[in-house]
PDB file of N, CA, C, O and CB in Angstrom:
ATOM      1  N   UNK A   1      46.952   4.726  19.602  1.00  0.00           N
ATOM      2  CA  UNK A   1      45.596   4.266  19.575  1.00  0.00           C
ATOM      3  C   UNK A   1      45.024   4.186  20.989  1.00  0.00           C
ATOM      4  O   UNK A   1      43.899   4.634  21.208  1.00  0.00           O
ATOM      5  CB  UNK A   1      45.514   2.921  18.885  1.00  0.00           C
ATOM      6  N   UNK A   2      45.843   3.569  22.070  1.00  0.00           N
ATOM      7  CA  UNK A   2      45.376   3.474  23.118  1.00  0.00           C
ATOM      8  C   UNK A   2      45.304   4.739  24.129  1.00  0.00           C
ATOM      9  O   UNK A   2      44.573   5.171  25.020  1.00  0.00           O
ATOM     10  CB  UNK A   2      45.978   2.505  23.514  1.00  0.00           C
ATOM     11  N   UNK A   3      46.123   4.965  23.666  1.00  0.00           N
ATOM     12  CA  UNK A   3      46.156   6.782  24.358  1.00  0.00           C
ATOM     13  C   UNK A   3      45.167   7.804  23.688  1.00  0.00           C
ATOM     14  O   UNK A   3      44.875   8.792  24.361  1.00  0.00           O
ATOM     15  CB  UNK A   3      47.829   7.648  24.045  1.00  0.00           C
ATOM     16  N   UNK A   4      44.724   7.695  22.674  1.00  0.00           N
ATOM     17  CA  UNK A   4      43.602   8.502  21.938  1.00  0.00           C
ATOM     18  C   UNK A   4      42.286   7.763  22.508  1.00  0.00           C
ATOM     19  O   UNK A   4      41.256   8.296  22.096  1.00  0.00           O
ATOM     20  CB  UNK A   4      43.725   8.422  20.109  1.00  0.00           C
ATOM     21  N   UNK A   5      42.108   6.806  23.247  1.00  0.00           N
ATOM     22  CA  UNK A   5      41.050   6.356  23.674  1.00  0.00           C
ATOM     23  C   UNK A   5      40.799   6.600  24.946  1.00  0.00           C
ATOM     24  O   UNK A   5      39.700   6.464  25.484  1.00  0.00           O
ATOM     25  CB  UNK A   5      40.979   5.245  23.444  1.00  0.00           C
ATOM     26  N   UNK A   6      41.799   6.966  25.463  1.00  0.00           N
ATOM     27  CA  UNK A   6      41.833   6.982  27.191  1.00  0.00           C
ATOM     28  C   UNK A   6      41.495   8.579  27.663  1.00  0.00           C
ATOM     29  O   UNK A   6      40.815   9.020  28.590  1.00  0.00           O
ATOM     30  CB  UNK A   6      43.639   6.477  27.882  1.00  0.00           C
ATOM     31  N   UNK A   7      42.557   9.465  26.228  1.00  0.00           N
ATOM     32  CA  UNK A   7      42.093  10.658  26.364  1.00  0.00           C
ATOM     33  C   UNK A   7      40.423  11.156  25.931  1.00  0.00           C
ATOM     34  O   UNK A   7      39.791  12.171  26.224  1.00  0.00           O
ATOM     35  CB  UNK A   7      43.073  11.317  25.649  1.00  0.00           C
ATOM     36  N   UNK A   8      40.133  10.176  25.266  1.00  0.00           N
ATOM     37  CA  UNK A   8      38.194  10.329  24.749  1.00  0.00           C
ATOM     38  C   UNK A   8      37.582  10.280  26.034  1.00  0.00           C
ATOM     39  O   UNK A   8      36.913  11.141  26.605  1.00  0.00           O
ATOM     40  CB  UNK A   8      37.324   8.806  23.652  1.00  0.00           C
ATOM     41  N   UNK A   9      38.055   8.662  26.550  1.00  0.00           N
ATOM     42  CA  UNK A   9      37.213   8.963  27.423  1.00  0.00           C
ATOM     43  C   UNK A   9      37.358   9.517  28.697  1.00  0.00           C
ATOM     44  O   UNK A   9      36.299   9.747  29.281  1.00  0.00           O
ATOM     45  CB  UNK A   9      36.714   8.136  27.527  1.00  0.00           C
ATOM     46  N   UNK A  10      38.636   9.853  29.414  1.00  0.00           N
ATOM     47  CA  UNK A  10      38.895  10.375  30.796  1.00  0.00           C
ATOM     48  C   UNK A  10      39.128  12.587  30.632  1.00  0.00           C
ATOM     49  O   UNK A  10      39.222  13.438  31.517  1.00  0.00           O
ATOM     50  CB  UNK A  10      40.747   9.262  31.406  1.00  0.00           C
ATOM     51  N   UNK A  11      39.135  12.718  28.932  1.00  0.00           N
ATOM     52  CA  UNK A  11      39.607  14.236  28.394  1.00  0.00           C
ATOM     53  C   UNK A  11      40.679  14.579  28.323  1.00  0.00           C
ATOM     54  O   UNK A  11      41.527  13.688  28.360  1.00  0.00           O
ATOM     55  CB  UNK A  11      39.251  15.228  28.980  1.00  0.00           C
ATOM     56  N   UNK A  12      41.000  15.572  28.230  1.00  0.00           N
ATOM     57  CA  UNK A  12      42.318  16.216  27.863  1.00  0.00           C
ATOM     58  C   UNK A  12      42.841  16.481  28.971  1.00  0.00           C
ATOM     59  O   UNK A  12      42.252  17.100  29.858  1.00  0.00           O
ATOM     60  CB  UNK A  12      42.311  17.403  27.048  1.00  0.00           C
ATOM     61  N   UNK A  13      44.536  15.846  29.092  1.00  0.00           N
ATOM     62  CA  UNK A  13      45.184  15.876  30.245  1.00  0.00           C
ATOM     63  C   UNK A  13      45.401  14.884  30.651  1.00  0.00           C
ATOM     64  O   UNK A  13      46.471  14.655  31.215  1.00  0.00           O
ATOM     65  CB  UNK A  13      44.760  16.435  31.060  1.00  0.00           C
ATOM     66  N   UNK A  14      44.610  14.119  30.521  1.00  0.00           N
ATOM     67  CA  UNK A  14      44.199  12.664  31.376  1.00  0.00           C
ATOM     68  C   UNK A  14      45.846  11.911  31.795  1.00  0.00           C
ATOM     69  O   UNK A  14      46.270  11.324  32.790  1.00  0.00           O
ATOM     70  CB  UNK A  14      43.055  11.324  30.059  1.00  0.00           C
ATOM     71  N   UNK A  15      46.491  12.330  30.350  1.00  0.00           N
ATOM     72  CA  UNK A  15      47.896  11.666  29.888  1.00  0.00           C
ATOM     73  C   UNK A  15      48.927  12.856  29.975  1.00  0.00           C
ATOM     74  O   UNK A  15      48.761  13.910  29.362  1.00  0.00           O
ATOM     75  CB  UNK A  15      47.849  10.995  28.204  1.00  0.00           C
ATOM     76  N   UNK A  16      49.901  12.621  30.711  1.00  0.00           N
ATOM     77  CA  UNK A  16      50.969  14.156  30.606  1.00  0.00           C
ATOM     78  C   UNK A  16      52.192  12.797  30.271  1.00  0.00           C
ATOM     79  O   UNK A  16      52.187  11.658  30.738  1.00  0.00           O
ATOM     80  CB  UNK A  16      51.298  15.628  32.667  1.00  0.00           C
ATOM     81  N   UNK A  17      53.221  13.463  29.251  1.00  0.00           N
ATOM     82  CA  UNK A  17      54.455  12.685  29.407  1.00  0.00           C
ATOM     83  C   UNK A  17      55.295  13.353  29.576  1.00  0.00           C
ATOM     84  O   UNK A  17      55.227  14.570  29.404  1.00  0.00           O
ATOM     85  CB  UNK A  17      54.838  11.928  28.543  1.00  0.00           C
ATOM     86  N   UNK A  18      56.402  12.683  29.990  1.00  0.00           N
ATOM     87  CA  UNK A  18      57.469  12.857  31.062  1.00  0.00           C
ATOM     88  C   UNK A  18      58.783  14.372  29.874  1.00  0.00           C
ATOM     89  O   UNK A  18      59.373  14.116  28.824  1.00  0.00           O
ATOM     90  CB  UNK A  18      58.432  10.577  31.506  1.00  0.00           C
ATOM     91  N   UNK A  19      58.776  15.787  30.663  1.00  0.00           N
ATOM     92  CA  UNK A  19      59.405  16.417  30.382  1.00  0.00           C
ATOM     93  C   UNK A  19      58.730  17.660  29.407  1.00  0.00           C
ATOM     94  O   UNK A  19      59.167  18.735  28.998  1.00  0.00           O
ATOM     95  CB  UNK A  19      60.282  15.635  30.047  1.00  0.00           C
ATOM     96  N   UNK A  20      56.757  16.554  29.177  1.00  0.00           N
ATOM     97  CA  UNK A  20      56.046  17.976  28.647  1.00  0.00           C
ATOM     98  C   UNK A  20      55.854  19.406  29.462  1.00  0.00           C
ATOM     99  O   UNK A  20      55.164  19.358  30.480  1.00  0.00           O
ATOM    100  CB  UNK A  20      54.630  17.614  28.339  1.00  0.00           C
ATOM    101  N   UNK A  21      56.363  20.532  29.113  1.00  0.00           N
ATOM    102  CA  UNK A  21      56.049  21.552  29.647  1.00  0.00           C
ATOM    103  C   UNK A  21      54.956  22.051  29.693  1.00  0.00           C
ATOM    104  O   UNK A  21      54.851  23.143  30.252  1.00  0.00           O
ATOM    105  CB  UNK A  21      56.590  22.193  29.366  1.00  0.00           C
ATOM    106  N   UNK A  22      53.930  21.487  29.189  1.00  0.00           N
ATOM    107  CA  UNK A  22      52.694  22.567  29.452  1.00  0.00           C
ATOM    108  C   UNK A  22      51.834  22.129  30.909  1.00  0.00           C
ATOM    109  O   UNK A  22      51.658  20.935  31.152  1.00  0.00           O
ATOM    110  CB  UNK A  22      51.473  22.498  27.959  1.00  0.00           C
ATOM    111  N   UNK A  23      51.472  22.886  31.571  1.00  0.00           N
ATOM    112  CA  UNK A  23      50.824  22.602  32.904  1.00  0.00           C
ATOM    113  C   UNK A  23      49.292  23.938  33.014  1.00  0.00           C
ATOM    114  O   UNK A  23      48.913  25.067  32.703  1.00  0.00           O
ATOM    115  CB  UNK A  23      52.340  22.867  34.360  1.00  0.00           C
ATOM    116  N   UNK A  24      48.907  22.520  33.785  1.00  0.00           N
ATOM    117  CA  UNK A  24      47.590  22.494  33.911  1.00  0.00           C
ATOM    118  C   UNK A  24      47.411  23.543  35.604  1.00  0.00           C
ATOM    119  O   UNK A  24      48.228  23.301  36.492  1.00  0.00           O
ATOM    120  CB  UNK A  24      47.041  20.625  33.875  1.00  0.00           C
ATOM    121  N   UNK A  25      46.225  24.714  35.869  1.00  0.00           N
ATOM    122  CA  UNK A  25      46.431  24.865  36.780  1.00  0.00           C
ATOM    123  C   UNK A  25      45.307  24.261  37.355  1.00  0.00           C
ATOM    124  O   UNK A  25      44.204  24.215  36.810  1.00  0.00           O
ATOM    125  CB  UNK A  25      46.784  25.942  36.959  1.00  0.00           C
ATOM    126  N   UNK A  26      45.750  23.512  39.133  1.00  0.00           N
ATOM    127  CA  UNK A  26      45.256  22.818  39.516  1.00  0.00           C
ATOM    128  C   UNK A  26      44.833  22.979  40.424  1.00  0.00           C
ATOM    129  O   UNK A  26      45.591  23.772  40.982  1.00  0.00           O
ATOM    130  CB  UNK A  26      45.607  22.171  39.460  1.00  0.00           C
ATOM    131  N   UNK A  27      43.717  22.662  41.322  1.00  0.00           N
ATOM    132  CA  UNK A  27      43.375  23.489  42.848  1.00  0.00           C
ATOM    133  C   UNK A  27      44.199  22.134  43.631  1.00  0.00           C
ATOM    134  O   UNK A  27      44.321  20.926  43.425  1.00  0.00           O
ATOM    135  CB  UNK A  27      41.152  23.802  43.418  1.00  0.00           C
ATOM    136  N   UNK A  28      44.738  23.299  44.801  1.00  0.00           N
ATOM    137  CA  UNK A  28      45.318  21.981  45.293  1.00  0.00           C
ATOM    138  C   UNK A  28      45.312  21.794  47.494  1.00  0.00           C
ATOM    139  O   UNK A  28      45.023  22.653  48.327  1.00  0.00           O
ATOM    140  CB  UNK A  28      47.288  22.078  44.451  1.00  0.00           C
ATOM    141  N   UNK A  29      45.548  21.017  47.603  1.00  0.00           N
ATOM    142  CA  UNK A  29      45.082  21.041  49.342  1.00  0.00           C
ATOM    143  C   UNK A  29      46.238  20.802  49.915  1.00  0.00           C
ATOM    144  O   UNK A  29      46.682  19.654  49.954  1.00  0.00           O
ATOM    145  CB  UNK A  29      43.942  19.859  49.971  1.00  0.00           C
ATOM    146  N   UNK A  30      46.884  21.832  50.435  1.00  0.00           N
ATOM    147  CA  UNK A  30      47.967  21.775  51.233  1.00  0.00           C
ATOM    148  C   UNK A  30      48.022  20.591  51.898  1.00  0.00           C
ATOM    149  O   UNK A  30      47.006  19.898  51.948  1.00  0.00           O
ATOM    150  CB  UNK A  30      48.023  22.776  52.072  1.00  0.00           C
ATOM    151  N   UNK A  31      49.339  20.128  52.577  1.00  0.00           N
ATOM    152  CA  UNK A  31      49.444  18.427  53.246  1.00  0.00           C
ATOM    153  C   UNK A  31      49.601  19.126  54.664  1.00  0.00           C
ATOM    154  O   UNK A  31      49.502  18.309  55.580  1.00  0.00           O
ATOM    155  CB  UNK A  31      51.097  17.107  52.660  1.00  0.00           C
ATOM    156  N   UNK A  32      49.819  20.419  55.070  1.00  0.00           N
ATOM    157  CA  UNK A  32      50.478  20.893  56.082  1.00  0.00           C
ATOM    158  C   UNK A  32      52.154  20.800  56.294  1.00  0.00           C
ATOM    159  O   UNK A  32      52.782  21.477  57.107  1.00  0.00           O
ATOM    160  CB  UNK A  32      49.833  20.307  57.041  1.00  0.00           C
ATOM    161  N   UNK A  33      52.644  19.944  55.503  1.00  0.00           N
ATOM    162  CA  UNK A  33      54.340  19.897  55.645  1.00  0.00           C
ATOM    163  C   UNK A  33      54.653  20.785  54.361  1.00  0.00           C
ATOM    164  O   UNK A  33      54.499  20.401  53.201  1.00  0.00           O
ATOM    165  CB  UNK A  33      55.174  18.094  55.534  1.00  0.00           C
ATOM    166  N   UNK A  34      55.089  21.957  54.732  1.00  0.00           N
ATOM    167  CA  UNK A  34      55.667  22.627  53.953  1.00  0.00           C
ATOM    168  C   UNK A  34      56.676  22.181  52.649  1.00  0.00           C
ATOM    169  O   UNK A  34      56.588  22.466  51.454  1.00  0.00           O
ATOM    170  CB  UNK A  34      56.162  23.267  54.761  1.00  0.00           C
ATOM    171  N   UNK A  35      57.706  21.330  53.423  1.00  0.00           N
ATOM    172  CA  UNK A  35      58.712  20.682  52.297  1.00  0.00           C
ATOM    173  C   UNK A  35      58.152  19.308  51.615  1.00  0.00           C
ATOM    174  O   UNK A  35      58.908  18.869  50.749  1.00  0.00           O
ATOM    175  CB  UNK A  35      60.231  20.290  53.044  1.00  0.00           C
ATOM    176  N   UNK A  36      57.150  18.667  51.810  1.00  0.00           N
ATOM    177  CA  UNK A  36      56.487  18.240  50.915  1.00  0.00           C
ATOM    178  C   UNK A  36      55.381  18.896  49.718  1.00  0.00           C
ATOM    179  O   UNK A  36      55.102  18.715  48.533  1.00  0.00           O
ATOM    180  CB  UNK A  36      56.069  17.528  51.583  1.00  0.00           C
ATOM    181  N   UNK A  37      55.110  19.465  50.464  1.00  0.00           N
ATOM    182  CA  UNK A  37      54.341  20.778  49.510  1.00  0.00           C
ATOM    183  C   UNK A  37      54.993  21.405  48.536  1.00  0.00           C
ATOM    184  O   UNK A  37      54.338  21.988  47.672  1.00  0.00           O
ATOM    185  CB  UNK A  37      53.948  21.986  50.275  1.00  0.00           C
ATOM    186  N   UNK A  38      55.816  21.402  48.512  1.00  0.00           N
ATOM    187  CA  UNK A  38      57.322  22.317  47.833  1.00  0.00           C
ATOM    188  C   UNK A  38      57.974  21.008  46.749  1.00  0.00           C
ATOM    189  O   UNK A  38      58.152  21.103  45.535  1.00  0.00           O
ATOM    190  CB  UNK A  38      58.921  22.851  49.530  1.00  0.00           C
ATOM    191  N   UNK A  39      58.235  19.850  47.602  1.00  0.00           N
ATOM    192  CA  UNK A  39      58.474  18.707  46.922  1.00  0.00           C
ATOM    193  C   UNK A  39      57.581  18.029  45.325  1.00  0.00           C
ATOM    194  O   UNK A  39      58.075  17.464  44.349  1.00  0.00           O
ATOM    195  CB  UNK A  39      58.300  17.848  48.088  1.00  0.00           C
ATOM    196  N   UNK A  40      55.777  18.478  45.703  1.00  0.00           N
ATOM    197  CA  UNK A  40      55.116  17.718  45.124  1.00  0.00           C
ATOM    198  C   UNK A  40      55.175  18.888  43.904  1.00  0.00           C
ATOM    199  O   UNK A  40      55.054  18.562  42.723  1.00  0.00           O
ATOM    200  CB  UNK A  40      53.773  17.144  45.880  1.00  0.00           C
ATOM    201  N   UNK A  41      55.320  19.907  44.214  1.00  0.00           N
ATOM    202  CA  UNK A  41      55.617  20.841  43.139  1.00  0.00           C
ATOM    203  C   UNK A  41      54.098  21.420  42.351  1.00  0.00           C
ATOM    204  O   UNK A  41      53.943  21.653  41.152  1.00  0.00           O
ATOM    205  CB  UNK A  41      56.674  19.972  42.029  1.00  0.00           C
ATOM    206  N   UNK A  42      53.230  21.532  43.310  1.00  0.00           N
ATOM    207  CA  UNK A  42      52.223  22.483  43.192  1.00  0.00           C
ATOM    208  C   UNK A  42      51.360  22.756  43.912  1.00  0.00           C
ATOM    209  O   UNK A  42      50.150  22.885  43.724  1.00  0.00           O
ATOM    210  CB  UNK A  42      51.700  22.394  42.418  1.00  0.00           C
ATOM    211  N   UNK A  43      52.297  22.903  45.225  1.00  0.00           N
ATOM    212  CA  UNK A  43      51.787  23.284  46.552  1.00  0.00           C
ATOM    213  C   UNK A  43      50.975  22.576  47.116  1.00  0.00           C
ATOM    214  O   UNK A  43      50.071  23.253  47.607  1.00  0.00           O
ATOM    215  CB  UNK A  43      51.264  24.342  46.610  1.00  0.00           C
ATOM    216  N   UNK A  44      50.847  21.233  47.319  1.00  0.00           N
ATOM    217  CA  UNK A  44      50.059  20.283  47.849  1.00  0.00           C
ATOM    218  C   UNK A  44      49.647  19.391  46.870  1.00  0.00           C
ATOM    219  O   UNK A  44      50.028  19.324  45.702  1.00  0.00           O
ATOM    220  CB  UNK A  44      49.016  20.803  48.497  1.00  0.00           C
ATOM    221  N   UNK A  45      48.424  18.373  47.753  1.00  0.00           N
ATOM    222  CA  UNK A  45      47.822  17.602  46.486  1.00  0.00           C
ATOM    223  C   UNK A  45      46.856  17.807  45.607  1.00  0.00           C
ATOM    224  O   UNK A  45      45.966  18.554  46.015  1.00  0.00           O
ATOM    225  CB  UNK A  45      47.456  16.647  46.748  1.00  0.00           C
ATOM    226  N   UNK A  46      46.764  17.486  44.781  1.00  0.00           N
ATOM    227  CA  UNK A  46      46.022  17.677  43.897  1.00  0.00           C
ATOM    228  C   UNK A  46      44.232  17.586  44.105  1.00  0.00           C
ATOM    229  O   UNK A  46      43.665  16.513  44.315  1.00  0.00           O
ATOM    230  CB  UNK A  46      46.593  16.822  43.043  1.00  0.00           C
ATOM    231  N   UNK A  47      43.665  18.625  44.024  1.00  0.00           N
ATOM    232  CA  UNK A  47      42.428  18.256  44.668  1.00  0.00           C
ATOM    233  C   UNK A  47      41.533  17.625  43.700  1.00  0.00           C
ATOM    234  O   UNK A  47      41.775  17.966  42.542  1.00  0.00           O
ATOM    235  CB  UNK A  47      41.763  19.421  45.295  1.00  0.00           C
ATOM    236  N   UNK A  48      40.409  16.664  43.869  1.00  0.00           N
ATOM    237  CA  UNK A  48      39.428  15.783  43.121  1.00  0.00           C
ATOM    238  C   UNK A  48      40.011  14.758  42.356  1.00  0.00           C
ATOM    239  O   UNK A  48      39.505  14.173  41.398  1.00  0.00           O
ATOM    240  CB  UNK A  48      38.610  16.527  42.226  1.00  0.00           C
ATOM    241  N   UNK A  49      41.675  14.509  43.112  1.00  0.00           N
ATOM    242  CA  UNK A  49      42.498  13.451  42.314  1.00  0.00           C
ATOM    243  C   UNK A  49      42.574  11.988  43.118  1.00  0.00           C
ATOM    244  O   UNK A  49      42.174  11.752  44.258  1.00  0.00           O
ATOM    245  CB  UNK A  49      44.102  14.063  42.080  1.00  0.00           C
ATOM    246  N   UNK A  50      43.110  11.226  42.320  1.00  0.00           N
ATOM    247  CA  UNK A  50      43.260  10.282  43.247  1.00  0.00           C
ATOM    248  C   UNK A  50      44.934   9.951  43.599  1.00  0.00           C
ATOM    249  O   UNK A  50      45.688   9.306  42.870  1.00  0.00           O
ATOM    250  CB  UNK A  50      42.454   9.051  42.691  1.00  0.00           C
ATOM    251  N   UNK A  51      45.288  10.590  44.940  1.00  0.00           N
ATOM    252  CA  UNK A  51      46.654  10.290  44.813  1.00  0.00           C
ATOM    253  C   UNK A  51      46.938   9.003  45.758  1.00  0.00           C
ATOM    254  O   UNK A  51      46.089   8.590  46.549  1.00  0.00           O
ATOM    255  CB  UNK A  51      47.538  11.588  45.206  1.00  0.00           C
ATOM    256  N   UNK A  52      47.982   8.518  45.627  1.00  0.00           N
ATOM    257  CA  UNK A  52      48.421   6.996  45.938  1.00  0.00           C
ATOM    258  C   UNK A  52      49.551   7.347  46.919  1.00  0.00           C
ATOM    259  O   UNK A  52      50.242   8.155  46.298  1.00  0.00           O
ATOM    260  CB  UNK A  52      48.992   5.988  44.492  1.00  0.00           C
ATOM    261  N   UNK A  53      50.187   7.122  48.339  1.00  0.00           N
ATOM    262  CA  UNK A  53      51.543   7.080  48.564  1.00  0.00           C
ATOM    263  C   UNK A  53      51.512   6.085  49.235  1.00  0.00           C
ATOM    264  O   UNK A  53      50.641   5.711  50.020  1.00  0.00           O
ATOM    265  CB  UNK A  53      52.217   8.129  49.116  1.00  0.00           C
ATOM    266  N   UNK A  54      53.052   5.332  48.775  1.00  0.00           N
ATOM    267  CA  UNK A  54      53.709   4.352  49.012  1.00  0.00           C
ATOM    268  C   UNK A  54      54.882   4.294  49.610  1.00  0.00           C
ATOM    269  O   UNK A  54      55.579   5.303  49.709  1.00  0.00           O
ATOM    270  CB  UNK A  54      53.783   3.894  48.176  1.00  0.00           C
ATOM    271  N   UNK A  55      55.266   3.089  50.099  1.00  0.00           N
ATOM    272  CA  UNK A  55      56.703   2.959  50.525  1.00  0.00           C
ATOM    273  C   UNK A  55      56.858   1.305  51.267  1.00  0.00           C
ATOM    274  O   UNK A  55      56.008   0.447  51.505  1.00  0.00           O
ATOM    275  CB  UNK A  55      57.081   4.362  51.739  1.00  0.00           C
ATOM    276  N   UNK A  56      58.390   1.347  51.491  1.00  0.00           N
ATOM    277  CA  UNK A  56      58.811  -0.193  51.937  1.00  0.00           C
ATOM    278  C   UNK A  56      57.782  -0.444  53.150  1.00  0.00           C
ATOM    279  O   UNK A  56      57.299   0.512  53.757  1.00  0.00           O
ATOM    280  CB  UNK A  56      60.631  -0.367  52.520  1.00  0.00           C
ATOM    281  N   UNK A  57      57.522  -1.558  53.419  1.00  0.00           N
ATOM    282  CA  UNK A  57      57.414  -2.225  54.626  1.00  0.00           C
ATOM    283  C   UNK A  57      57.392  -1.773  55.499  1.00  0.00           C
ATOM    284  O   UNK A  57      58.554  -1.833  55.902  1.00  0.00           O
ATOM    285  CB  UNK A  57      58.022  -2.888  54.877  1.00  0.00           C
ATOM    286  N   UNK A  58      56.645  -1.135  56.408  1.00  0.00           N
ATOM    287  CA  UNK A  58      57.083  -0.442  58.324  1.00  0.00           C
ATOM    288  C   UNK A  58      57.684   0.881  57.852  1.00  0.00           C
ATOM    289  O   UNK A  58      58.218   1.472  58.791  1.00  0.00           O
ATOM    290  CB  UNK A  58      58.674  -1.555  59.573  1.00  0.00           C
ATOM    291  N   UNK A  59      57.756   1.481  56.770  1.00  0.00           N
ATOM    292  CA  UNK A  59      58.445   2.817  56.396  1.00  0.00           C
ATOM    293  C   UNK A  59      58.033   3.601  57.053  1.00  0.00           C
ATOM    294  O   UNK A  59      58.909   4.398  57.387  1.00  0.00           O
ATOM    295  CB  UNK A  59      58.377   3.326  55.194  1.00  0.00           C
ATOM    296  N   UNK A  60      56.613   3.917  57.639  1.00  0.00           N
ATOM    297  CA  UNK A  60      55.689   4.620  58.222  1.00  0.00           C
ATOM    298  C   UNK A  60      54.421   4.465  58.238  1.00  0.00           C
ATOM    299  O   UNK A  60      53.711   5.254  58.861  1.00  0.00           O
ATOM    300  CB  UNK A  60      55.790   5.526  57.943  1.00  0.00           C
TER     301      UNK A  60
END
């Protein structure tokens, strides 16, 4: 129920679960670090997204 509402209103995709194979192609903006680029697994970030990175305390 709550997931049929989220997909109404944010569209299709909005929700991917863990191990679905179907993929979306995405424009994406290189970070300049190659092995993160490679890491995030579609060649950078995701463009018009909102991405988040985190980590411990003083990590960087």
């Amino acid at each position: 129920m709550a997931l049929g509402q989220i997909e109404k209103q944010f569209g299709k995709g909005a929700i991917m679960r863990m191990g679905e194979e179907s993929r979306i192609k995405i424009a994406t903006i290189p970070t300049g670090a190659l092995s993160l680029d490679i890491a995030l697994g579609i060649g950078g970030l995701p463009r018009g997204r909102v991405v988040e990175i985190y980590g411990p305390e003083s990590s960087g």
